[in-house]
FIGU-694737 format. One record per residue: y, z, x of N, C-alpha, C in turn. Coordinates in steps of 0.001 Angstrom, whole numbers, padded with zeros to 6 digits, always signed. Each point is the difference from the previous one (the first is absolute). Layout:
BEGIN
YZXYZXYZX ...
END
This chain:
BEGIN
+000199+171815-056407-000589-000148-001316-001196-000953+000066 +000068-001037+000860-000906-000962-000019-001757+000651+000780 +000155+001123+000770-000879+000425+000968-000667+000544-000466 +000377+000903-001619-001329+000935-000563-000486-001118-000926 +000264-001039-000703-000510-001302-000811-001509-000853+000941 +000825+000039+001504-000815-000691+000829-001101+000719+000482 +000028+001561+000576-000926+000828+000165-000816+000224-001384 +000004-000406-001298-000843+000415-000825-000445-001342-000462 +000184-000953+000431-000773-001449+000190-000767+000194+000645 +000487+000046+001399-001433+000463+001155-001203+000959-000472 +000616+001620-000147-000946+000658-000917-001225-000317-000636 +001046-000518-001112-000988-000898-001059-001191-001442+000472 +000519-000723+000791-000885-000802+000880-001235+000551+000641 +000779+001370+001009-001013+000785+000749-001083+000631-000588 +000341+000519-001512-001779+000194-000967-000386-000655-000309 +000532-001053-000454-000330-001306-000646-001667-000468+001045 +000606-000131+001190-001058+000016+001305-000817+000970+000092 -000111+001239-000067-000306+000985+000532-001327+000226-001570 +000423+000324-000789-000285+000356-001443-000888-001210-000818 +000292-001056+000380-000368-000886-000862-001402-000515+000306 -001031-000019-000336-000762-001006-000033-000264-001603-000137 -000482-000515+000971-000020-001484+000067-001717-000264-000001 -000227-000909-001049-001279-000743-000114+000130-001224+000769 -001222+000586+001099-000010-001431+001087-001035-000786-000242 +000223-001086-000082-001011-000840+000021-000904-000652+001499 -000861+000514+000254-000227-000251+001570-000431-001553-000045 -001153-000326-001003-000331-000897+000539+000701-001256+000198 +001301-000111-001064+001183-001032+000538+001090-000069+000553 -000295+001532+000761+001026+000453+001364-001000-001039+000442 -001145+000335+000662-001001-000776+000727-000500-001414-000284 +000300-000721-000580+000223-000712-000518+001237-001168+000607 +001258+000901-000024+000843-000211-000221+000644-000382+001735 -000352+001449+001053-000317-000454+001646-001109-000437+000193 -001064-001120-000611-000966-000413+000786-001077+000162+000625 +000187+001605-000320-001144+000789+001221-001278-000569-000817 -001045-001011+000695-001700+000053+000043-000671+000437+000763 -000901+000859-000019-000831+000373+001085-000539-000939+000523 -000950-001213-001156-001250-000479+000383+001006-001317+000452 +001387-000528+000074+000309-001194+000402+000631+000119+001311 -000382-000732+001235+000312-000117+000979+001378-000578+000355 +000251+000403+001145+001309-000500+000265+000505-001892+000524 +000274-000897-000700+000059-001025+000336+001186-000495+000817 +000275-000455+000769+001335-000451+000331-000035-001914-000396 +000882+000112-001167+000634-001448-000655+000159-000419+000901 +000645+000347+001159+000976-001228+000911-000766-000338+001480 -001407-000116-000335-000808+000395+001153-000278-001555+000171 -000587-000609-000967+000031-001722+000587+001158-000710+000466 +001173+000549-000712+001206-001305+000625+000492+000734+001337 -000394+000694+000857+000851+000266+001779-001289+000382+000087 +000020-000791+001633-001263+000387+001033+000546+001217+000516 -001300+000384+000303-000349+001516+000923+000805-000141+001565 +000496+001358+000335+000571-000130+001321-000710-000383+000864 -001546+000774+000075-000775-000410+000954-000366-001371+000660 +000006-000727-001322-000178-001424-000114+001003-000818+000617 +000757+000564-000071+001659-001053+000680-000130+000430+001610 +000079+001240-000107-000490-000171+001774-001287-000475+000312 -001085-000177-000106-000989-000773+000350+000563-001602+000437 +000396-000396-001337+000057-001356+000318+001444-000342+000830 +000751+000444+000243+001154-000177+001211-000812+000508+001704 -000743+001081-000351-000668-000053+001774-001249-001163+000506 
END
């Protein structure tokens, strides 16, 4: 009894998806991951640890 209740949940879900229209808003999807073209990639954690290269230099 419980299996045709549950298959017509799904159903109903599956047009719900299929059928429905969704108004997207792009620009605060984009927005929203960050993506800039014109801003470069910075790395924050670039002043506090020295470079590998640098640590072997000064030990040889």
């Amino acid at each position: 009894m419980g299996r045709g209740r549950q298959k017509a949940k799904h159903t109903k879900i599956a047009r719900e998806l299929k059928y429905d229209t969704y108004n997207v808003n792009y620009s605060a999807l984009e927005k929203e991951l960050g993506h800039h073209e014109e801003d470069e990639y910075v790395d924050k954690w670039a002043d506090q640890y020295a470079d590998e290269d640098e640590d072997e230099l000064e030990t040889a």
